[in-house]
N, C-alpha and C positions, 0 to 999 in steps of 0.2 A: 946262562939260562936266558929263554927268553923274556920279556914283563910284558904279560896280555892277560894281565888280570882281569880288563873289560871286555875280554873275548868269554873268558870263563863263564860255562854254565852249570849251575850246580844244580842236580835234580838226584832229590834222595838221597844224599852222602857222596853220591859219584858226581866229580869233577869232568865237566867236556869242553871240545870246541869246538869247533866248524874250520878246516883248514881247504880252501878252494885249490882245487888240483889242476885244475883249466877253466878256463875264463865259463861261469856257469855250472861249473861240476863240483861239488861241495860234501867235505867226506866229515861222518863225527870220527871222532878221537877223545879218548878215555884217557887222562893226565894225571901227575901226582905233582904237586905243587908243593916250593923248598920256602926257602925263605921269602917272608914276608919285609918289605921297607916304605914306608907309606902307601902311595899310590902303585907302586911296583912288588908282581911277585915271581918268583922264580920258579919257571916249569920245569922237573927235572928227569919229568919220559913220556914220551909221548907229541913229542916234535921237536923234529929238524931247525936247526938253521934254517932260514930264507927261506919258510914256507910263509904261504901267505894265510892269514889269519882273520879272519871274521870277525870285525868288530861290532861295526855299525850292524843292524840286523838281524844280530846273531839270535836275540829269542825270537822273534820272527820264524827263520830257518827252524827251531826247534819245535815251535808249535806246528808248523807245516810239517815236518816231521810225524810226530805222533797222530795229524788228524792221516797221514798216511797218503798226502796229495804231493808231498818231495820226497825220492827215493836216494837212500844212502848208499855208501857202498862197500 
């Protein structure tokens, strides 16, 4: 699994991310998250290997999001 537990947005019981698909194109993704070990936790659907993942910024991208001024896809 992947650990991007600081990617993780949790809004209202649903777990998301922000996985960037080309450099500025930024898709949410809906996760179910396994095990937990400290600072690490394990995604177990909802992304690929060597996808690139949204760390820094990531509530940013989400409030831009719902005020509806960044379109997902």
């Amino acid at each position: 699994g992947e650990e991007v537990e600081a990617a993780v947005i949790d809004s209202g019981g649903e777990r998301s991310i922000f996985v960037e698909k080309v450099p500025g194109l930024f898709e949410k993704r809906l996760i179910r998250l396994g095990a937990k070990d400290g600072h690490r936790v394990e995604v177990v659907s909802g992304l690929a290997g060597g996808e690139r993942v949204v760390v820094s910024g990531g509530f940013t991208l989400k409030s831009e999001l719902e005020k509806g001024s960044l379109e997902a896809e």
